[in-house]
VEXPALO-635159 format. One record per atom (N, C-alpha, C): x, y, z; chain. Coordinates in steps of 0.2 Angstrom, whole numbers. Layout:
<pt x="X" y="Y" z="Z" mol="A"/>
...
This chain:
<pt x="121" y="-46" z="122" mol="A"/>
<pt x="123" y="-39" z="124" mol="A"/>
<pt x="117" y="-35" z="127" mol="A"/>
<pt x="117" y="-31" z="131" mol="A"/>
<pt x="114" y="-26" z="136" mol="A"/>
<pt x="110" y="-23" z="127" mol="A"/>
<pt x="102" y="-20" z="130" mol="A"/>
<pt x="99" y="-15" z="122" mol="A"/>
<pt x="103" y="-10" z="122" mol="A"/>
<pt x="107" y="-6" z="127" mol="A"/>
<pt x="109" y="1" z="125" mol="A"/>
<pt x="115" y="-2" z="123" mol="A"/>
<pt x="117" y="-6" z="123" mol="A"/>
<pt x="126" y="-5" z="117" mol="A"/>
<pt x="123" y="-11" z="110" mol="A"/>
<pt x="119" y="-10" z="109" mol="A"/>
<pt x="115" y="-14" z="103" mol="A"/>
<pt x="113" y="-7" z="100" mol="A"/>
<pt x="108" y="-2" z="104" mol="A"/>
<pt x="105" y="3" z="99" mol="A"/>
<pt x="110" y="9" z="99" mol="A"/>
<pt x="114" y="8" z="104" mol="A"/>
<pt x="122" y="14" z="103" mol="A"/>
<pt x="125" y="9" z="96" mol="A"/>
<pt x="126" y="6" z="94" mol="A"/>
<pt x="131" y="2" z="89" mol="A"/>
<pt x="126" y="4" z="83" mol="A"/>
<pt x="117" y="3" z="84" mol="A"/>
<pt x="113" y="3" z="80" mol="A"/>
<pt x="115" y="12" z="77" mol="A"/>
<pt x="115" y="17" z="82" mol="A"/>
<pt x="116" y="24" z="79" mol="A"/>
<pt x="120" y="24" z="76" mol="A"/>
<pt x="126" y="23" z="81" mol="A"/>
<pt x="136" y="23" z="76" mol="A"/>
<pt x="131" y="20" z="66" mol="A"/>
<pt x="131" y="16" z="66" mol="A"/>
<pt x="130" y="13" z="60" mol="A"/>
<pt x="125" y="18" z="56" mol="A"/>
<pt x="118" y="20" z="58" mol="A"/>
<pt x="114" y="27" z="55" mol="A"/>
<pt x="118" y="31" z="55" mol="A"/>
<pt x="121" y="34" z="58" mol="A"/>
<pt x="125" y="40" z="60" mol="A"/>
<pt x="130" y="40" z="51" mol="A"/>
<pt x="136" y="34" z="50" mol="A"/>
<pt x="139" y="33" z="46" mol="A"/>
<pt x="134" y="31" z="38" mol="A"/>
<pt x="130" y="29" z="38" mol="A"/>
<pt x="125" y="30" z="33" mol="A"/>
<pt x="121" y="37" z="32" mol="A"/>
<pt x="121" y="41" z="37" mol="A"/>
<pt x="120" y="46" z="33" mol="A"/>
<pt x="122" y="50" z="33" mol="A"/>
<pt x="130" y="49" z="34" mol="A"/>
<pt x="135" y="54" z="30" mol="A"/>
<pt x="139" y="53" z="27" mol="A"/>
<pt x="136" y="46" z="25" mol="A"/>
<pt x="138" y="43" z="18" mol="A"/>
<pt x="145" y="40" z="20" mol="A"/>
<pt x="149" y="39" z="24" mol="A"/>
<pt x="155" y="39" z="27" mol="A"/>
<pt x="160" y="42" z="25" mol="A"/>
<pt x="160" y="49" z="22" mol="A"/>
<pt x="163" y="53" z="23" mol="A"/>
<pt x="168" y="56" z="28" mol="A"/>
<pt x="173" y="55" z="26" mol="A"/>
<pt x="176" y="59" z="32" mol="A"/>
<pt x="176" y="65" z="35" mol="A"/>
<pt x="176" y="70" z="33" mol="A"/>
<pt x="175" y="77" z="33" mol="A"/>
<pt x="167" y="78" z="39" mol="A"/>
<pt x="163" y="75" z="36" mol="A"/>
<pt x="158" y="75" z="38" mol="A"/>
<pt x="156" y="71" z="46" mol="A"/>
<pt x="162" y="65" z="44" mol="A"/>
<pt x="164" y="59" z="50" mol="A"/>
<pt x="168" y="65" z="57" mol="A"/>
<pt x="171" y="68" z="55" mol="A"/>
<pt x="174" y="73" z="58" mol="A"/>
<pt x="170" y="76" z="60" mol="A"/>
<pt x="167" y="81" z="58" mol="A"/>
<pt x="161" y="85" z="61" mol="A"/>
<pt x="158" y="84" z="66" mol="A"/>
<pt x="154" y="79" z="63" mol="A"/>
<pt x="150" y="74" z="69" mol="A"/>
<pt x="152" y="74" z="75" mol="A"/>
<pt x="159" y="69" z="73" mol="A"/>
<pt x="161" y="67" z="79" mol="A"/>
<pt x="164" y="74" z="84" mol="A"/>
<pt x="165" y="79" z="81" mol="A"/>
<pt x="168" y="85" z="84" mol="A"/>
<pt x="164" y="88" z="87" mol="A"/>
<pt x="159" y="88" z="85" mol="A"/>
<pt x="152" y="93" z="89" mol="A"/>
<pt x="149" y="88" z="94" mol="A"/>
<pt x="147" y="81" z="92" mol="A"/>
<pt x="149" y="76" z="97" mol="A"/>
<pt x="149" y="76" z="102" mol="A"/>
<pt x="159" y="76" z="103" mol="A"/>
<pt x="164" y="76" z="110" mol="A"/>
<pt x="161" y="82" z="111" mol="A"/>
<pt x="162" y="89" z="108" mol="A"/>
<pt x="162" y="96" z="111" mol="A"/>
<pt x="158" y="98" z="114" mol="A"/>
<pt x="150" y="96" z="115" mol="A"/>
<pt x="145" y="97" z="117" mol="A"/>
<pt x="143" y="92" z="122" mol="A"/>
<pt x="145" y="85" z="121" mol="A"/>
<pt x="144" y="79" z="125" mol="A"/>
<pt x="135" y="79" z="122" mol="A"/>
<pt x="137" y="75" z="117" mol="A"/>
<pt x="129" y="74" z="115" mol="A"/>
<pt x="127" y="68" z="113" mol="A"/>
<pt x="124" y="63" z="113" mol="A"/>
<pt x="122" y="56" z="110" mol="A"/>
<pt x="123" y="56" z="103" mol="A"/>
<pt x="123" y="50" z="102" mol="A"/>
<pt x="124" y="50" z="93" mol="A"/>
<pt x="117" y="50" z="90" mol="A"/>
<pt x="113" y="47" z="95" mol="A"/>
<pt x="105" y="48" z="94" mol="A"/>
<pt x="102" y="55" z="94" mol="A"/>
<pt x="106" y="57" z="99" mol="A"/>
<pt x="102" y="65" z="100" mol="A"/>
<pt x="106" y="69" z="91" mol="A"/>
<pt x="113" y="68" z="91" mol="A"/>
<pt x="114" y="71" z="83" mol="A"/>
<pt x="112" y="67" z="78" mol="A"/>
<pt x="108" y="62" z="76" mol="A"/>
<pt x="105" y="61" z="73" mol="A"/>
<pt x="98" y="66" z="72" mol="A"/>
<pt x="95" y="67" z="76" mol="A"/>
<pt x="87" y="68" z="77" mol="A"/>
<pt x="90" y="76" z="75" mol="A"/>
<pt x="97" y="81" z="75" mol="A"/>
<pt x="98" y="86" z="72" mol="A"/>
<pt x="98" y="85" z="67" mol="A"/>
<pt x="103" y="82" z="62" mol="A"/>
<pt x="104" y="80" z="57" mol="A"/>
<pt x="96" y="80" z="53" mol="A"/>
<pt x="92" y="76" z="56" mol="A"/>
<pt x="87" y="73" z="54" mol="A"/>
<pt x="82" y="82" z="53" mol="A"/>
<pt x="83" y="85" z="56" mol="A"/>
<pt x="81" y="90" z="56" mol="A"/>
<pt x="84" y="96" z="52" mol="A"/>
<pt x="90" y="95" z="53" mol="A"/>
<pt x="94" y="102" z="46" mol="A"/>
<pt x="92" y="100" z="41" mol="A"/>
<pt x="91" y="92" z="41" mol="A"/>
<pt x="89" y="89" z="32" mol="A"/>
<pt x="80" y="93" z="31" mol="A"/>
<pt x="77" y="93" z="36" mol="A"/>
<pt x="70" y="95" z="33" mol="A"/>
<pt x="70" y="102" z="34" mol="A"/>
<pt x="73" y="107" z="36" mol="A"/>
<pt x="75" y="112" z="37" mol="A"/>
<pt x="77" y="115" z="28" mol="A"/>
<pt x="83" y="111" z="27" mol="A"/>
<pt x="85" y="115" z="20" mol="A"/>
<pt x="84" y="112" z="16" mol="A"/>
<pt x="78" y="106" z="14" mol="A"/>
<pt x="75" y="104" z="9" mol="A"/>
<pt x="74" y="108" z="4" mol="A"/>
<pt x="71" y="113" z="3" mol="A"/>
<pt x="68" y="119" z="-4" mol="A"/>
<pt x="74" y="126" z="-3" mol="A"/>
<pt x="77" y="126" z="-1" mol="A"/>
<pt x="83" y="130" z="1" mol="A"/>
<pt x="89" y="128" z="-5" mol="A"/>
<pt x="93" y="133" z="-4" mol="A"/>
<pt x="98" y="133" z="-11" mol="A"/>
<pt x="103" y="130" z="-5" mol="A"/>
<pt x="102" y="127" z="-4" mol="A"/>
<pt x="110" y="124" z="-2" mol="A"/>
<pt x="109" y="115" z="-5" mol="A"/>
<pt x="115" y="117" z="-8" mol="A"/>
<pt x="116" y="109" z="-11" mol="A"/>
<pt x="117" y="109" z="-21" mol="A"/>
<pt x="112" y="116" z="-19" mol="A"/>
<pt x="113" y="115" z="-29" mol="A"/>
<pt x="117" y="118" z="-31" mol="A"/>
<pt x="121" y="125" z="-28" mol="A"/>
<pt x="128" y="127" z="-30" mol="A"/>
<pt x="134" y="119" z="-28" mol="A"/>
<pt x="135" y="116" z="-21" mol="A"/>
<pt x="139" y="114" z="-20" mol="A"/>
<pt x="138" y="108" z="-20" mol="A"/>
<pt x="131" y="105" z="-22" mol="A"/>
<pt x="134" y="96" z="-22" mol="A"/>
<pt x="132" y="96" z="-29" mol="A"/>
<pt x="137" y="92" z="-31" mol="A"/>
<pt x="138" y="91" z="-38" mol="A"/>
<pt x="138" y="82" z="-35" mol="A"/>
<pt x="141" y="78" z="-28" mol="A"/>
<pt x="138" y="73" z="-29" mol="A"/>
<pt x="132" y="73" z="-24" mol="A"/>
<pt x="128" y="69" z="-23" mol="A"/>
<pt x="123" y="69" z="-18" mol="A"/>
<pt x="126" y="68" z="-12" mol="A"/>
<pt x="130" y="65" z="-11" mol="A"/>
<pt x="135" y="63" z="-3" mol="A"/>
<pt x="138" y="72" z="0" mol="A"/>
<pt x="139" y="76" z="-4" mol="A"/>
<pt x="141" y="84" z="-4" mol="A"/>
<pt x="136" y="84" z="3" mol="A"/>
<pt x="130" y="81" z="3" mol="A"/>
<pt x="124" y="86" z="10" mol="A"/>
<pt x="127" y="84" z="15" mol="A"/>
<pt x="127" y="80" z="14" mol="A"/>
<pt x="132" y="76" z="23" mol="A"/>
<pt x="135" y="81" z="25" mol="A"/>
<pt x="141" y="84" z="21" mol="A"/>
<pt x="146" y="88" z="22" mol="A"/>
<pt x="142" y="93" z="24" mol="A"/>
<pt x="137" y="97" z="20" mol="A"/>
<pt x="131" y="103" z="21" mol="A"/>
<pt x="129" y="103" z="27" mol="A"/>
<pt x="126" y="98" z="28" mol="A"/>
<pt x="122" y="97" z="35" mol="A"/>
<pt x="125" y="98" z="40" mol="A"/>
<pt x="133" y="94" z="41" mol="A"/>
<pt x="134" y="94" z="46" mol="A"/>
<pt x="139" y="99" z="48" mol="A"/>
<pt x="140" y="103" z="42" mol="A"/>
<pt x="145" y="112" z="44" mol="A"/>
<pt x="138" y="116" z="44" mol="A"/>
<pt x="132" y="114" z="43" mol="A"/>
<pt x="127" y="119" z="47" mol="A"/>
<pt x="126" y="119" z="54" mol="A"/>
<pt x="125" y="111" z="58" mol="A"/>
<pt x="125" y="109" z="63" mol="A"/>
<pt x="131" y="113" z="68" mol="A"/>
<pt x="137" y="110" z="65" mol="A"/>
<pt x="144" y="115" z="69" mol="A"/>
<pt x="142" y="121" z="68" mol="A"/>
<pt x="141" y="124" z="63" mol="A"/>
<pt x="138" y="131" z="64" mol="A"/>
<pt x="135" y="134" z="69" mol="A"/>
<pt x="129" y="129" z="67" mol="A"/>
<pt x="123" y="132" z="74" mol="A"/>
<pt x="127" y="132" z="82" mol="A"/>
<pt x="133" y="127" z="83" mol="A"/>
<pt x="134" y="127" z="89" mol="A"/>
<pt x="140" y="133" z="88" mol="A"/>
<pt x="143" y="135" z="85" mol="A"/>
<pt x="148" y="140" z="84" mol="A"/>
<pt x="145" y="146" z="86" mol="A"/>
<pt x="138" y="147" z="84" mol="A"/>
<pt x="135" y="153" z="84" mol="A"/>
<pt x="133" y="155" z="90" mol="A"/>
<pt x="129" y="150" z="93" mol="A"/>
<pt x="127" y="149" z="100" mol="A"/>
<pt x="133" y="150" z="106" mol="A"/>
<pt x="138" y="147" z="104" mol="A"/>
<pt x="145" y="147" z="111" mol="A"/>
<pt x="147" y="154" z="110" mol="A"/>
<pt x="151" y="158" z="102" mol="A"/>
<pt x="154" y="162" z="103" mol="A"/>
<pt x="152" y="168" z="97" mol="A"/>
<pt x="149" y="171" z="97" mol="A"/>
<pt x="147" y="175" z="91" mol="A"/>
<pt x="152" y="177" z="88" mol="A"/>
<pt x="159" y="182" z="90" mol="A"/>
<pt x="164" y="183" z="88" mol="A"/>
<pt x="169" y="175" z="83" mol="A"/>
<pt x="168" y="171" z="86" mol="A"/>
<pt x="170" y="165" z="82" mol="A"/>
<pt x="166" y="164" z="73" mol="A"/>
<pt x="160" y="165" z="74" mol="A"/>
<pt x="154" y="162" z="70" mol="A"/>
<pt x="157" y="169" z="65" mol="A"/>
<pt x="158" y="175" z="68" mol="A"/>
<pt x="160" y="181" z="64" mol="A"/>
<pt x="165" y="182" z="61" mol="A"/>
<pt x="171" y="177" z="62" mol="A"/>
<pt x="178" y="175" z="61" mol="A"/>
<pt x="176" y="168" z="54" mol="A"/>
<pt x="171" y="166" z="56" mol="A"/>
<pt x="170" y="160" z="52" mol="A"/>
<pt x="168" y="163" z="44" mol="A"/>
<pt x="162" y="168" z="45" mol="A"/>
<pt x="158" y="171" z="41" mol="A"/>
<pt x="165" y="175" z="37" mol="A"/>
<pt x="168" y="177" z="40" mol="A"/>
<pt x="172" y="182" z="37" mol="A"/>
<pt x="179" y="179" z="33" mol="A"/>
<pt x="179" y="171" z="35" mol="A"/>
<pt x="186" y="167" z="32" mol="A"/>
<pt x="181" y="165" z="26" mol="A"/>
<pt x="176" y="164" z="26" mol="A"/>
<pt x="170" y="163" z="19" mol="A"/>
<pt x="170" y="168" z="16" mol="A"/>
<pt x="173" y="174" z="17" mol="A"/>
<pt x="171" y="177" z="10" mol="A"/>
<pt x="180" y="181" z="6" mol="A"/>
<pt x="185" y="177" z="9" mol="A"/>
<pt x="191" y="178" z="9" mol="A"/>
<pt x="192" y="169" z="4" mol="A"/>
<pt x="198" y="172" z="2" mol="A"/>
<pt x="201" y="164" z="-2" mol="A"/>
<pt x="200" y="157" z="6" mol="A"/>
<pt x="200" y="150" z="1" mol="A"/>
<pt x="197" y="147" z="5" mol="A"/>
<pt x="205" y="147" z="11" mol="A"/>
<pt x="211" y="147" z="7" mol="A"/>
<pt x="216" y="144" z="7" mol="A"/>
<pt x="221" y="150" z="10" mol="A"/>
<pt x="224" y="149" z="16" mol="A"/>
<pt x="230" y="151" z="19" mol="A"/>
<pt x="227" y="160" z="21" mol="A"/>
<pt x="223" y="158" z="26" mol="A"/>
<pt x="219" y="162" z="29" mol="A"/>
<pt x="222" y="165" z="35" mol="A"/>
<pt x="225" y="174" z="35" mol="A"/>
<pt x="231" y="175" z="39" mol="A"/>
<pt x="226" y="177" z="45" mol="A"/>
<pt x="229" y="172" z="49" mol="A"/>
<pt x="225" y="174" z="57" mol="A"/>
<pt x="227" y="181" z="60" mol="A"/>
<pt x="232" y="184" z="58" mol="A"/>
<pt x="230" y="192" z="58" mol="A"/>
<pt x="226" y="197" z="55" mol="A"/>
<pt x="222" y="192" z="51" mol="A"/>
<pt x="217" y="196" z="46" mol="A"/>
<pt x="212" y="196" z="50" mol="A"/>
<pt x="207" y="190" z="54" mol="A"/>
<pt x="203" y="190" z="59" mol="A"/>
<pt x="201" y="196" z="62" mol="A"/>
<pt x="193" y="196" z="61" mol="A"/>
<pt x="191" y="201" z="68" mol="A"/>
<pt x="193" y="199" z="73" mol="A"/>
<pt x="194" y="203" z="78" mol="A"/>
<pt x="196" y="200" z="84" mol="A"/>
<pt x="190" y="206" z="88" mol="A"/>
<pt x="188" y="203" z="95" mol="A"/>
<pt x="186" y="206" z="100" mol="A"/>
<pt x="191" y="206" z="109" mol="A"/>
<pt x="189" y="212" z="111" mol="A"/>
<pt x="192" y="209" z="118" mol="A"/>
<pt x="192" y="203" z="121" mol="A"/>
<pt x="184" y="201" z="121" mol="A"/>
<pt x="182" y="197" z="124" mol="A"/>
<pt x="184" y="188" z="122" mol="A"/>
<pt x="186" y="189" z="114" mol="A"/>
<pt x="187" y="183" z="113" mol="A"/>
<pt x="194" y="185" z="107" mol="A"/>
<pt x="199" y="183" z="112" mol="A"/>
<pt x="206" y="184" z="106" mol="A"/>
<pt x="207" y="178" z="102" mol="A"/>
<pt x="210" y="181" z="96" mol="A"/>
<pt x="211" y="176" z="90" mol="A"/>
<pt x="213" y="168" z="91" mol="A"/>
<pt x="215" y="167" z="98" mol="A"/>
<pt x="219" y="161" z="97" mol="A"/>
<pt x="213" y="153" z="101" mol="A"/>
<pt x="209" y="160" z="105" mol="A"/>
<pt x="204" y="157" z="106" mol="A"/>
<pt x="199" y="155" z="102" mol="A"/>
<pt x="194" y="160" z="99" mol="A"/>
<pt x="193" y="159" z="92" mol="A"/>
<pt x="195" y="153" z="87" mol="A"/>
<pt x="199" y="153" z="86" mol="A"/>
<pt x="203" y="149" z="81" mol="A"/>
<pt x="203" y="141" z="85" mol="A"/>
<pt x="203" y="140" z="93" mol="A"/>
<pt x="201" y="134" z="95" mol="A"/>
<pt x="195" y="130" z="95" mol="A"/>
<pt x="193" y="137" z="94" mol="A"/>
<pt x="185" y="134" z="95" mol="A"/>
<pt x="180" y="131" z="88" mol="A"/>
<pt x="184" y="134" z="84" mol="A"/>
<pt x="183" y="136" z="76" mol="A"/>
<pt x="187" y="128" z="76" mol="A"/>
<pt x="192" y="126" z="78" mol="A"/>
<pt x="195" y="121" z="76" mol="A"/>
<pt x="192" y="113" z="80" mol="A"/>
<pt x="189" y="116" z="86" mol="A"/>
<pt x="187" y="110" z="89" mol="A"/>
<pt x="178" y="106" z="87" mol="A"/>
<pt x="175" y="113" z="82" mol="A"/>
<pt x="171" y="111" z="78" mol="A"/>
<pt x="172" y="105" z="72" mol="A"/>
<pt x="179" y="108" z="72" mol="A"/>
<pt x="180" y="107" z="65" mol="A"/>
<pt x="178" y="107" z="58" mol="A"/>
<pt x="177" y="114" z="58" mol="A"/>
<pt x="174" y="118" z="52" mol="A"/>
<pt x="181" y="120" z="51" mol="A"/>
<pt x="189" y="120" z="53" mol="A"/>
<pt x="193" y="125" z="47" mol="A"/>
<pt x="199" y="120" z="50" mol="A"/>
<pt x="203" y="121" z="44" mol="A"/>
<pt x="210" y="118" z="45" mol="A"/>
<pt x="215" y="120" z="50" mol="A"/>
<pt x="218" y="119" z="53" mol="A"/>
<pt x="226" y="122" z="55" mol="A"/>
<pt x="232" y="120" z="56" mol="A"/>
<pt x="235" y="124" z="52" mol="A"/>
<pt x="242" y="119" z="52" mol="A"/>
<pt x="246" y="122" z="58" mol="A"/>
<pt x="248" y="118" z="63" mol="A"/>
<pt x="252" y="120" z="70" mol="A"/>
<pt x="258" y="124" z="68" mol="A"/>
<pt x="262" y="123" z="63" mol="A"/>
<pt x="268" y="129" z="62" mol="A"/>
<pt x="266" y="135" z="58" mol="A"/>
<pt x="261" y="135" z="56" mol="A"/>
<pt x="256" y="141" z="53" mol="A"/>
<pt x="253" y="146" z="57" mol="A"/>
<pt x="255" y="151" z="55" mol="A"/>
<pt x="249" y="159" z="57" mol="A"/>
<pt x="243" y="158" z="52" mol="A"/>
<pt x="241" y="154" z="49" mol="A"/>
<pt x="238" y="153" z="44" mol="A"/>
<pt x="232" y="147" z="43" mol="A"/>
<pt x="226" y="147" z="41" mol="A"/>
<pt x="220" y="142" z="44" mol="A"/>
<pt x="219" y="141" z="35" mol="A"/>
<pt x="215" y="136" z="34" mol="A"/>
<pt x="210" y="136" z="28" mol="A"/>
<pt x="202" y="133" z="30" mol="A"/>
<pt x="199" y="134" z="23" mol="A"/>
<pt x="192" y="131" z="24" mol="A"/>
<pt x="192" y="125" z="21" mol="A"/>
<pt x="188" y="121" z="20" mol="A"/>
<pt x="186" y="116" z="18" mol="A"/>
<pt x="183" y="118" z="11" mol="A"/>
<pt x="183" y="116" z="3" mol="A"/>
<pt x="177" y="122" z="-1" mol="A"/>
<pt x="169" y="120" z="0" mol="A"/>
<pt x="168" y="115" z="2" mol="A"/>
<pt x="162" y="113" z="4" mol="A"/>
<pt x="160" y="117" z="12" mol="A"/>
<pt x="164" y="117" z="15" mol="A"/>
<pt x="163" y="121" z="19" mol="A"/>
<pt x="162" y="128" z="20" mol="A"/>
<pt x="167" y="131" z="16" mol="A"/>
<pt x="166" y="135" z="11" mol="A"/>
<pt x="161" y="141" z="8" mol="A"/>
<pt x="158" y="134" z="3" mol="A"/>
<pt x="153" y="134" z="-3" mol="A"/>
<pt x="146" y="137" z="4" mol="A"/>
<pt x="145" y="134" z="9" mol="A"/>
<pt x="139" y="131" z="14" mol="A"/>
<pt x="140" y="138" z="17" mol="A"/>
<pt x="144" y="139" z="19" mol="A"/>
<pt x="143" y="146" z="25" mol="A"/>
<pt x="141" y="153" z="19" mol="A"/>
<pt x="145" y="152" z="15" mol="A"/>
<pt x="144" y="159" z="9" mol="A"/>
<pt x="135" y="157" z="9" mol="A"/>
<pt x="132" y="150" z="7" mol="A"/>
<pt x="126" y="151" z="3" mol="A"/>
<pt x="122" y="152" z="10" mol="A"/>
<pt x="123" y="151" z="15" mol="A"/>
<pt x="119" y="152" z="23" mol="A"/>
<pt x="120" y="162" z="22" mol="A"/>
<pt x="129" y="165" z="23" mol="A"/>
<pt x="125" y="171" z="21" mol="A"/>
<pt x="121" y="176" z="18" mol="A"/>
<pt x="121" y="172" z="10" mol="A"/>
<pt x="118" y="173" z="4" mol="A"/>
<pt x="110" y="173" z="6" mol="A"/>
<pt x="108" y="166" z="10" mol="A"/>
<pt x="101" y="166" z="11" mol="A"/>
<pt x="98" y="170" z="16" mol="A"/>
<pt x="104" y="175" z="22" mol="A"/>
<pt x="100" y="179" z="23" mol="A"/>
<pt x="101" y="186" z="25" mol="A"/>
<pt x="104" y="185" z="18" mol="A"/>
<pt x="108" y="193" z="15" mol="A"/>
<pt x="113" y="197" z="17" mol="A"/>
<pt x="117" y="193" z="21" mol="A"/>
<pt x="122" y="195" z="24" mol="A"/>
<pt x="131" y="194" z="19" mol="A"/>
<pt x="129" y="192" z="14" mol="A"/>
<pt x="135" y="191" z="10" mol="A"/>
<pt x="137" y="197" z="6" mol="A"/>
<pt x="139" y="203" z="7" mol="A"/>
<pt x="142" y="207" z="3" mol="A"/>
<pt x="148" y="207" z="0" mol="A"/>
């Protein structure tokens, strides 16, 4: 085999070891990924950097109760980062599903802006893959992990009232 489909197969494999192969987090990955068109190398070297980022930081001691929880942590902070960067009003919609129950979140509840209407929003929100939606539903959920991560990101910088 050619080196690049040896150390492409070598990241797949790191990639899945360090998120424990978790689904949820398998999800993520792969959705900020495809969304962004990014190497699995290049999200690794993010990954690898959220971890040293939130090392002395409260995230993880409210919400992992297992060690494999940070996978989850890291990688809805990563979506996050790309959330905030494409559409602020989304990241605002996200922040705002975080301090509402996780569960059956009425997309008429949503801030909404001109510039970016609800349905948009909720695409984009969905093709991070940071929230649930069910196709016959006016209605999204969170993940609680994903949840737990966005609350403690406001909390650390004071934005959670």
């Amino acid at each position: 085999m050619p080196p690049s489909i040896d150390t492409e197969e070598d990241s797949r494999k790191a990639l899945l070891e360090e998120l424990s192969s978790l689904p949820l987090a398998i999800t993520q990955a792969a959705a900020y990924i495809g969304h962004n068109d990014v190497s699995i190398s290049s999200y690794l070297d993010q990954l690898s950097e959220q971890k040293r980022q939130t090392t002395n930081s409260s995230y993880g001691q409210s919400e992992q109760r297992h060690a494999a929880d940070r996978a989850v942590v890291m990688t809805t902070l990563i979506s996050l980062q790309g959330v905030f960067r494409e559409n602020s009003v989304a990241a605002d919609c996200l922040f705002f599903m975080a301090c509402v129950d996780r569960k059956d979140i009425l997309l008429d509840l949503l801030p909404t802006a001109t510039s970016s209407p609800t349905e948009q929003t909720v695409q984009l929100l969905s093709d991070y893959a940071v929230l649930i939606r069910r196709p016959a539903s006016s209605a999204v959920e969170l993940h609680r992990l994903v949840r737990l991560t966005i609350q403690t990101y406001l909390r650390e910088r004071g934005w959670f009232h």
